[in-house]
C-alpha positions as CSV (number, residue, x, y, z in Angstrom):
1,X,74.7,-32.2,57.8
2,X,74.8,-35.0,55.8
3,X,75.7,-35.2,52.1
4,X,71.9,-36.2,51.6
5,X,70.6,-33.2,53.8
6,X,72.6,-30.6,52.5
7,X,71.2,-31.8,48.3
8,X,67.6,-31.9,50.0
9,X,68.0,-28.6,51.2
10,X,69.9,-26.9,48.2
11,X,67.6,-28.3,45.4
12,X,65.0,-26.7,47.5
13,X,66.7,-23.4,47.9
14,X,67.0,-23.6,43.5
15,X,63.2,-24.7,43.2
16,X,62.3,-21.9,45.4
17,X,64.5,-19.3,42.8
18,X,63.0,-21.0,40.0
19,X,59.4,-20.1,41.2
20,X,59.7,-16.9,42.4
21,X,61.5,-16.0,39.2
22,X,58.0,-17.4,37.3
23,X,56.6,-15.3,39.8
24,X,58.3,-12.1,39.5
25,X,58.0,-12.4,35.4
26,X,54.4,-12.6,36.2
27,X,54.3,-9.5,38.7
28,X,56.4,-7.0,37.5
29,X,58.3,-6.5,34.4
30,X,61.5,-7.3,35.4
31,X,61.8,-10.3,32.8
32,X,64.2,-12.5,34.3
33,X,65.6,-15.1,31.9
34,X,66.4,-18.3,34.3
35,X,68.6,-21.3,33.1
36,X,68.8,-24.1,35.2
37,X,72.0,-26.9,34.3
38,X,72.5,-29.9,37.1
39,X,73.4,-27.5,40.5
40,X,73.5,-24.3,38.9
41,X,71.1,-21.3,38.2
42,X,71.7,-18.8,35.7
43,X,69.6,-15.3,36.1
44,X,70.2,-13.2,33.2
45,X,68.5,-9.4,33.3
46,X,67.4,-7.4,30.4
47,X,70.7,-5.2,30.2
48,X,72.4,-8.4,30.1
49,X,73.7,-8.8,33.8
50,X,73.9,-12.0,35.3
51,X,73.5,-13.4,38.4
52,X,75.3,-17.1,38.9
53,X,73.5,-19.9,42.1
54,X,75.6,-22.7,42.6
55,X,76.0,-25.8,44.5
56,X,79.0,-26.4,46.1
57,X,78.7,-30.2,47.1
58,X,82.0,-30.7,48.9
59,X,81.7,-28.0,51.0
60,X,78.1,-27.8,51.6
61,X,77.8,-24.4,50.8
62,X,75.8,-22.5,47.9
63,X,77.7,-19.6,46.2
64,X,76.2,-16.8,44.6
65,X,77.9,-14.4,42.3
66,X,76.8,-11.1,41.0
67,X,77.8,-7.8,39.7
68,X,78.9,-7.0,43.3
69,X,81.0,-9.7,43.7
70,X,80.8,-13.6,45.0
71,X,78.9,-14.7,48.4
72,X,78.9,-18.3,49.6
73,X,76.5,-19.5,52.3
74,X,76.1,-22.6,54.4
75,X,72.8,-23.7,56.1
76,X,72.8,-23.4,59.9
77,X,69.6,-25.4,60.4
78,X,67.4,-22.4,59.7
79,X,68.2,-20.6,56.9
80,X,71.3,-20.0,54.6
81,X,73.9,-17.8,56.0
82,X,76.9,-16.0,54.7
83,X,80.1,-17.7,56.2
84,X,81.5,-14.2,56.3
85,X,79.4,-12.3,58.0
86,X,75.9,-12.0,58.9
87,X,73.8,-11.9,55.4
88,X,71.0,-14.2,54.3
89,X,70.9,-16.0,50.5
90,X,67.4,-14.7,50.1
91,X,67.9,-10.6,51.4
92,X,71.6,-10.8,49.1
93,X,70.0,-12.0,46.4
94,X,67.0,-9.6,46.4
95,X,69.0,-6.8,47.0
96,X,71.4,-8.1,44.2
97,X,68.7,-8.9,41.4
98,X,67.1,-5.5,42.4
99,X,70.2,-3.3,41.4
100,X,70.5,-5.5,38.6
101,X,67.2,-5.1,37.2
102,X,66.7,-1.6,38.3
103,X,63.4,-2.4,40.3
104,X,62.2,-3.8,43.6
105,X,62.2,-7.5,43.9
106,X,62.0,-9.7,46.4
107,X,62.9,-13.5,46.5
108,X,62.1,-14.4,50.4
């Protein structure tokens, strides 16, 4: 993947978290604060949790880090895959914005 690809396909991946976080505010009341700063997304929760999306451009990866701990992902042509095992950035980050706000949400 290019340089080019990979930015195509990560500011898609931060679009997409930015408008199903507008979404979620408007479906539930979960009220996710999001901050958005160059490559980087910052969801804060109500208890004050956080959960940190950002761009690694050298590496072409995206890494994601939350209460649990850090996860970094790559895209394999389909979809963004943990390089550590077999997790997708959209089911991790579901599951980890749903323990941190204490509801269901889903971000696929």
């Amino acid at each position: 993947m290019t340089d080019s690809e990979f930015m195509d396909r990560a500011e898609a991946l931060l679009a997409r978290i930015e408008a199903r976080c507008d979404e979620i505010n408007d479906e539930t009341d979960a009220d996710i604060d999001n901050q958005r700063v160059g490559g980087m997304i910052t969801l804060t929760f109500p208890k004050g949790s956080q959960i940190v999306v950002n761009l690694q451009k050298p590496l072409h990866e995206v890494w994601l880090a939350a209460r649990a701990g850090g996860f970094h992902y790559r895209f394999d042509g389909s979809a963004w895959r943990d390089t550590k095992g077999p997790g997708e950035f959209f089911e991790e980050l579901s599951a980890q914005a749903s323990a941190q706000a204490g509801l269901q949400l889903r971000f696929a």
